[in-house]
C-alpha positions in Angstrom: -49.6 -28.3 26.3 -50.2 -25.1 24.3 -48.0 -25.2 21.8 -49.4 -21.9 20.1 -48.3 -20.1 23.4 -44.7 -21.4 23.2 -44.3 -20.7 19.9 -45.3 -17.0 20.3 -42.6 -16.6 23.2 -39.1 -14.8 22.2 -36.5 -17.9 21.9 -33.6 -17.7 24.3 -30.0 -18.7 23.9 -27.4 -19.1 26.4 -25.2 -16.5 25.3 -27.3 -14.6 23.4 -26.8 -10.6 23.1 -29.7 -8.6 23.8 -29.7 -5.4 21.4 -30.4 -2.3 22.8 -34.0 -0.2 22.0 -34.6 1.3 18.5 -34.2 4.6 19.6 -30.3 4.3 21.5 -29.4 2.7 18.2 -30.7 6.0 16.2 -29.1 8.2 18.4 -25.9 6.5 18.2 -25.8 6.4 14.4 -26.8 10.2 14.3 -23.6 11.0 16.5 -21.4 9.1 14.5 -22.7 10.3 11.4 -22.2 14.2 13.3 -18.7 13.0 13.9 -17.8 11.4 10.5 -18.9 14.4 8.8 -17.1 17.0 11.1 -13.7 14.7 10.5 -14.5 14.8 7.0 -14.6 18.7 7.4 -11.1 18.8 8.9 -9.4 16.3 5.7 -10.7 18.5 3.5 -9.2 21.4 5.3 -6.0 18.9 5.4 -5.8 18.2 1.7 -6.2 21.7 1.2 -3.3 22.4 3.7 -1.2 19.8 1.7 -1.8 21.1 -1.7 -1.7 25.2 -1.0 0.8 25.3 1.8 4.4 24.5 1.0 7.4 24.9 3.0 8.2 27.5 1.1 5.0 29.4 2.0 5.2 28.8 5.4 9.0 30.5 5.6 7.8 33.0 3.8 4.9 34.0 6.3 7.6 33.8 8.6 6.9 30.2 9.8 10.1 28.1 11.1 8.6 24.9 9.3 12.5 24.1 7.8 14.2 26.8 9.6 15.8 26.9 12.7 14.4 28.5 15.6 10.7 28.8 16.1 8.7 26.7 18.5 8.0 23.2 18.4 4.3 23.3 17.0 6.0 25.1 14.4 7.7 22.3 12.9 5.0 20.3 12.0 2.8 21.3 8.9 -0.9 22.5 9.0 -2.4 19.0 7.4 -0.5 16.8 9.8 -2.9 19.2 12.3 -5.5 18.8 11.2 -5.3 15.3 9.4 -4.7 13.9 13.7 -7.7 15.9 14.2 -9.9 14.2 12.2 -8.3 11.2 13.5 -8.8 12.0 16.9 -12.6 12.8 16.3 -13.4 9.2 14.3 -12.3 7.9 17.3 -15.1 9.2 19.4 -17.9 7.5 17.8 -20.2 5.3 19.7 -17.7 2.3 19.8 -15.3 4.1 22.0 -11.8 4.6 21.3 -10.2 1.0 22.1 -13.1 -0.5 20.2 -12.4 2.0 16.9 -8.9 1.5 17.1 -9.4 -2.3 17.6 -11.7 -2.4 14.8 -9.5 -0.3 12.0 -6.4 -2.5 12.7 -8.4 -5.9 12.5 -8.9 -4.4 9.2 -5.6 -3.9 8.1 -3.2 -6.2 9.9 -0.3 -4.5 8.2 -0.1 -1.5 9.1 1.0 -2.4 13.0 3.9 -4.0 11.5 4.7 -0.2 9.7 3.9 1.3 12.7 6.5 -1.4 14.4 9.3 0.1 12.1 8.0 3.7 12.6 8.5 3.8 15.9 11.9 1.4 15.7 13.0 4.8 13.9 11.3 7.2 16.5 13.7 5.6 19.0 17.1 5.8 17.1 16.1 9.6 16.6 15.9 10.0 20.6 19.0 8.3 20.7 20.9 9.9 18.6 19.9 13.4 19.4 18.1 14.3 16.0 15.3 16.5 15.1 12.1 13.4 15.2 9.8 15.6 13.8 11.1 15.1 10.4 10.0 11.2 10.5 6.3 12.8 11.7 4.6 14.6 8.6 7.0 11.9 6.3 6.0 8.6 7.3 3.3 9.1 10.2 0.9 11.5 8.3 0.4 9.2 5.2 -0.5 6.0 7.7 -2.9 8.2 10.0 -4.3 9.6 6.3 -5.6 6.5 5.6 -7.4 5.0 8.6 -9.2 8.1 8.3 -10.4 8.5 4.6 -10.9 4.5 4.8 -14.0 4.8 7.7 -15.4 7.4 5.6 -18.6 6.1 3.1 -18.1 7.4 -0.5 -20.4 10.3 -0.4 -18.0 11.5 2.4 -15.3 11.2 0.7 -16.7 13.4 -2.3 -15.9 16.4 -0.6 -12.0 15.1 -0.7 -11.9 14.6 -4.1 -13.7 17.9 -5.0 -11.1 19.5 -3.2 -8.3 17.6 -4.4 -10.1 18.7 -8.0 -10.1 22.3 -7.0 -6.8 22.4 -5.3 -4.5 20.7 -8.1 -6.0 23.0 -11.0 -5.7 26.0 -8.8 -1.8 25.2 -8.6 -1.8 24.3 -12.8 -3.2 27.9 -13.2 -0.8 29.4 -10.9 1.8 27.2 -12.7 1.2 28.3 -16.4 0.7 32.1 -14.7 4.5 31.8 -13.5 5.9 30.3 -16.4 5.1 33.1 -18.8 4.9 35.5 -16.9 8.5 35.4 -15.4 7.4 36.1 -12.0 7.1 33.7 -9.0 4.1 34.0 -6.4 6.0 32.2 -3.7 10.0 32.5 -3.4 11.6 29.2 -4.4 13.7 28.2 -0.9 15.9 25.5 0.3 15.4 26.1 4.0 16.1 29.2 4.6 18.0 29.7 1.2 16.0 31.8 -1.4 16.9 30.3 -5.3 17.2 32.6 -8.0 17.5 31.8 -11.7 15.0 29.1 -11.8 12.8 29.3 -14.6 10.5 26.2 -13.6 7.0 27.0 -11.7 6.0 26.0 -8.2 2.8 27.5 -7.5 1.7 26.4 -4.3 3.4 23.3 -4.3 6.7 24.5 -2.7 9.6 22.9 -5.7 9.2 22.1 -9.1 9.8 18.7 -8.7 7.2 18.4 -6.0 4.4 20.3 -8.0 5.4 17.9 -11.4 4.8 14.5 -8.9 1.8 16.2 -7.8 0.2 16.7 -11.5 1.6 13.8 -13.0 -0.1 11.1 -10.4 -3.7 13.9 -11.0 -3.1 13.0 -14.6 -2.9 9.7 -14.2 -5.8 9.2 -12.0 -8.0 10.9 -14.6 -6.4 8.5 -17.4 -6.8 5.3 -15.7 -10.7 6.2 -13.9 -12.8 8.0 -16.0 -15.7 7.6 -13.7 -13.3 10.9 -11.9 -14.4 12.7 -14.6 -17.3 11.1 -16.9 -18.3 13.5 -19.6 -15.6 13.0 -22.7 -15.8 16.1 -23.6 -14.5 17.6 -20.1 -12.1 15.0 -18.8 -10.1 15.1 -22.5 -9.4 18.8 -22.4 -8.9 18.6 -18.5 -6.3 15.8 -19.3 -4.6 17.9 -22.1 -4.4 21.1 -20.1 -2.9 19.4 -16.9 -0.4 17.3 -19.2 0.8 20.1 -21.0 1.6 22.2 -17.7 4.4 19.6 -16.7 6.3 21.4 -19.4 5.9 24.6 -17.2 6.7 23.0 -14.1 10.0 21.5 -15.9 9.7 17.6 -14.2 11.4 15.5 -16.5 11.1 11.7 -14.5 7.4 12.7 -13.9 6.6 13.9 -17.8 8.6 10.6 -19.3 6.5 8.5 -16.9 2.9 9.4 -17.7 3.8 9.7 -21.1 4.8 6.0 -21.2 1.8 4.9 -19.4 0.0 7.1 -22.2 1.8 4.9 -25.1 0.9 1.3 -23.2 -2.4 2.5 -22.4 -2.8 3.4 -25.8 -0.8 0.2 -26.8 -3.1 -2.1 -25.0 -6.3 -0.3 -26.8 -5.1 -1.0 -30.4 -4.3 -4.5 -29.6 -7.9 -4.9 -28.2 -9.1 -3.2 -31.6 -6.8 -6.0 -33.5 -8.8 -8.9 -31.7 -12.0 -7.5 -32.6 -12.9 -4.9 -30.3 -15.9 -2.9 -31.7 -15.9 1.1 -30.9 -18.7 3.8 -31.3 -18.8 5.5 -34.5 -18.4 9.2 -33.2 -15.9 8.1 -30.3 -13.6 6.9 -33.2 -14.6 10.3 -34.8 -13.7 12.4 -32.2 -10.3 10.6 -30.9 -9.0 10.8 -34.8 -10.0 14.9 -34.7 -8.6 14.9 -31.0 -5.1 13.0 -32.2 -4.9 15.7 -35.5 -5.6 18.9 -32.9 -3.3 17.6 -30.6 -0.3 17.4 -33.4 -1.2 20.6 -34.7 -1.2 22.1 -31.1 2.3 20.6 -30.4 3.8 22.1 -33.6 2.8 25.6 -33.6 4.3 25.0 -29.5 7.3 23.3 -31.0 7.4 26.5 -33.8 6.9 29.7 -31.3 9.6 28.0 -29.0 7.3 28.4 -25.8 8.5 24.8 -24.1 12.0 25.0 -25.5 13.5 25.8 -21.9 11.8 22.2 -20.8 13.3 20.9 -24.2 16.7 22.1 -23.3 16.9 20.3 -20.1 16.7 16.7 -21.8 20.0 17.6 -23.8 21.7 20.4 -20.8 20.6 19.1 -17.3 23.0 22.1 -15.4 24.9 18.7 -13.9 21.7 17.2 -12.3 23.3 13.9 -14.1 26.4 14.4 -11.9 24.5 15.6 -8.8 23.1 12.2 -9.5 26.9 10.1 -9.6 27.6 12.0 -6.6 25.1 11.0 -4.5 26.3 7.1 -5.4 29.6 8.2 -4.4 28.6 9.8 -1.3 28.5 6.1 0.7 32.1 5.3 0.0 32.6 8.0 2.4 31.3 6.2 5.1 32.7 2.8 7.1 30.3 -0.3 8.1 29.6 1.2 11.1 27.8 4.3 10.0 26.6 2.3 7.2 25.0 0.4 9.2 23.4 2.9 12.0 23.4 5.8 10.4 26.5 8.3 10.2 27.2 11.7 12.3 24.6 13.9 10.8 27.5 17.0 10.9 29.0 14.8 8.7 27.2 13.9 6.2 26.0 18.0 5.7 29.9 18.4 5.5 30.3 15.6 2.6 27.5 17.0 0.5 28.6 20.9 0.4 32.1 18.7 -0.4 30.1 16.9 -3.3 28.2 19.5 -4.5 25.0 18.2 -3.1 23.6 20.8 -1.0 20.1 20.8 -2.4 19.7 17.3 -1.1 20.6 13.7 -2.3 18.7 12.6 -5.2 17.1 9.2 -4.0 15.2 8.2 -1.2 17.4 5.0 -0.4 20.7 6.6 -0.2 19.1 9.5 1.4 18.0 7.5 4.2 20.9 5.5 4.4 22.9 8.7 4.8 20.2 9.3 7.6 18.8 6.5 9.4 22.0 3.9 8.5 21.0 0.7 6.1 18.8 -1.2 9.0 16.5 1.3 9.3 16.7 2.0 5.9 15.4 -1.8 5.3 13.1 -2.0 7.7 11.6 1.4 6.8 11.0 -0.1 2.7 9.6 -2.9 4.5 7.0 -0.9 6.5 6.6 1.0 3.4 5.6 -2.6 1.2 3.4 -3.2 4.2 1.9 -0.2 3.9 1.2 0.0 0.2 -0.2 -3.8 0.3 -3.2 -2.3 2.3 -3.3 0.7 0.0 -3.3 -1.6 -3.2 -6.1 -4.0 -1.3 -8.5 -1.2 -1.6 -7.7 1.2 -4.3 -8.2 0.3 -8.3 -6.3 -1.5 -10.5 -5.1 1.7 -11.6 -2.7 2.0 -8.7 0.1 0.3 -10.0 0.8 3.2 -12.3 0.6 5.4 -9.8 3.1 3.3 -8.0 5.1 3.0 -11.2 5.1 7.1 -10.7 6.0 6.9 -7.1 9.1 4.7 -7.4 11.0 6.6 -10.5 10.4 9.9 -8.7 11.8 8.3 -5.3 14.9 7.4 -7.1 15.7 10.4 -8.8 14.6 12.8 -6.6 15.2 14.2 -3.0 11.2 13.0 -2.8 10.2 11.4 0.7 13.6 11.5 2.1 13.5 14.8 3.8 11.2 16.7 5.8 8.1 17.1 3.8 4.3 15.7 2.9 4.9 14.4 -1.1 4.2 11.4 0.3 0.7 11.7 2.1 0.0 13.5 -1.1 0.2 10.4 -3.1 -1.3 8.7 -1.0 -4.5 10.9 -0.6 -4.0 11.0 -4.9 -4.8 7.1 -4.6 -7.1 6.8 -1.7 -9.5 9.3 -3.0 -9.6 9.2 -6.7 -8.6 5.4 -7.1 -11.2 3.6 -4.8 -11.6 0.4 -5.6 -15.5 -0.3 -7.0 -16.0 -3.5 -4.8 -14.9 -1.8 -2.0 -17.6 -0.3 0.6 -17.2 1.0 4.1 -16.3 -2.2 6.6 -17.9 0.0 9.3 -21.6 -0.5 8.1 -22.9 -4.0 8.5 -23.6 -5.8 5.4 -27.4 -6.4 4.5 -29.0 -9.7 5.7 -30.2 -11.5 2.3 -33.7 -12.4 2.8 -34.5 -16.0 1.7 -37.3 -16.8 -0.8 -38.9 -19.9 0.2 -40.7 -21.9 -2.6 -43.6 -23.8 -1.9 -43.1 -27.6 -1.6 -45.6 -29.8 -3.9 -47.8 -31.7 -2.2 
């Protein structure tokens, strides 16, 4: 018998898969590549959308978006377009549709469960006869965000954080701009409701509050991942100039919060310093002539008086303190019942005018109690822990500040309980500037280590 022969034929398995020619497998990476790049063409046209187009913007180009009347594609916002878009397109690459949609939820387990209580709330909003599209840019946006940006590579995703780079200091000019100047690019509105008297900035980002959130999770990113921002000398004075505008935009929770992150941050350093940690020369140079520039920065501020209208609203909040007991208030209202399922919406509009609260209730939990009823409410946080769980498994260790951030503002603010896309804005915030280092795209096969064989001695 020839062995020679034998060992030159191809080895056969029961079983086996036979891969297909050189040149289908070319082809079919150069059409998903074609496709991954158009989808990343429409995010970045969707984190655009998110950070440039408010609500307020969108009544004001005479857009039903929180209005009534209008059309029904109306009442969803531009990024939620195009974000489903780029969605729909990842979806066409050479696996198929079942196959991709198979292979991004075998990747994160967790979000079926969230999309279990999405849709448990989807069906309480047909039965009840409520506008659903409020629970679409809110809850489903942010989810659909991710599976996208998360089958992207990282030189993909550099055109999101560019954009989220040009976006967010685009909105801190406009911010500063509207501050001293007095005069307001885009009318502050509450629906259809145009505010007057408000000294704090907006920009782009529709509310005050909103546009603080916004710059306050951007200055924390840049804090807590230098590699966002590498040379010293830029990411410094882009940190100072983007901290100092949350005095313009007049968010207290969201000013308070990075500034205690600051202190631990800076906390955590010294100690390391105290058990021996050696420094640079000149960095220790320049932090020391940074830290003295700073204070003298602050004081001649402090002395020309041009943040004392921020100032003034730690010791004269216009009753947002009292807004705030009202909203705890507001449940007592209500018996187990609508507690429980979720009140008569009529109602509950009816109790806040009665309360005073008529810009919206101040936390997310009573909020959607008030809304959905306190099942919902629980299985919503639940779907939310689910979803963040994913989120945390592939972002930096820096997310749990960002977190920190998320949580404060959802309890003292209207935040994610209304009709809006704060939260898919965090979420891009964390997704594209705090990737986790380790982590590389799941949809590339990992290399095949090749073995080095060492010759055995005779």
């Amino acid at each position: 018998m020839n062995t020679r022969s034998f060992a030159s034929q191809p080895l056969s398995l029961p079983g086996a898969v036979s891969h297909a020619p050189s040149g289908t497998r070319t082809r079919g990476m150069t059409f998903d590549t074609f496709v991954e790049w158009l989808a990343t063409g429409f995010l970045v046209l969707a984190i655009v959308a998110m950070f440039m187009l408010s609500a307020g913007m969108l009544t004001n180009v005479k857009i039903h978006y929180l209005t009534a009347g209008g059309n029904f594609y109306e009442k969803l916002h531009p990024a939620t377009y195009f974000t489903f878009l780029a969605f729909f397109l990842l979806l066409m690459r050479s696996r198929g549709p079942i196959g991709e949609i198979d292979r991004m939820f075998s990747q994160s387990k967790l979000l079926l469960f969230y999309l279990l209580c999405w849709l448990f709330l989807l069906v309480q909003m047909f039965v009840l006869e409520r506008p659903f599209t409020v629970i679409f840019d809110t809850f489903l946006t942010p989810v659909v965000l991710c599976l996208a940006i998360w089958q992207l590579s990282p030189s993909q995703r550099r055109p999101l954080a560019w954009a989220i780079h040009v976006t967010i200091l685009v909105n801190i000019v406009v911010g500063y701009y509207e501050y001293f100047s007095g005069h307001r690019l885009i009318p502050l509105t509450m629906g259809d409701i145009v505010v007057l008297g408000e000294w704090r900035s907006s920009a782009f980002l529709g509310h005050p509050l909103t546009a603080s959130g916004v710059v306050a999770g951007y200055v924390l990113a840049l804090l807590l991942r230098p590699a966002l921002c590498p040379p010293i000398l830029i990411r410094v004075p882009l940190i100072a100039f983007s901290l100092a505008s949350l005095m313009a935009f007049g968010g207290r929770t969201a000013l308070v919060t990075v500034l205690i992150v600051m202190g631990l941050l800076v906390g955590i350093e010294m100690l390391h310093m105290l058990r021996g940690k050696r420094i640079p020369l000149s960095a220790a140079i320049l932090a020391i002539c940074l830290l003295f520039a700073a204070g003298a920065v602050g004081f001649a501020a402090l002395d020309l008086g041009i943040f004392d209208k921020m100032l003034l609203r730690f010791s004269s909040d216009k009753g947002s303190t009292l807004a705030r007991y009202a909203t705890f208030h507001l449940l007592s209202y209500f018996d187990w019942q609508e507690l429980l399922l979720g009140p008569n919406p009529v109602r509950v509009t009816s109790l806040q005018s009665q309360l005073g609260l008529d810009y919206g209730i101040e936390n997310f939990w009573i909020s959607c109690i008030a809304q959905f009823g306190l099942i919902h409410t629980v299985a919503l946080t639940v779907g939310l822990a689910c979803l963040f769980t994913e989120i945390i498994r592939r972002a930096d260790r820096g997310v749990w500040a960002m977190l920190l951030l998320m949580l404060t503002i959802a309890a003292s603010s209207v935040s994610f309980s209304s009709k809006n896309i704060q939260l898919a804005q965090f979420i891009v915030l964390i997704t594209v500037l705090l990737p986790r280092d380790e982590y590389r795209r799941t949809a590339a096969p990992p290399p095949v280590a090749q073995r080095r064989y060492r010759p055995v001695p005779a």
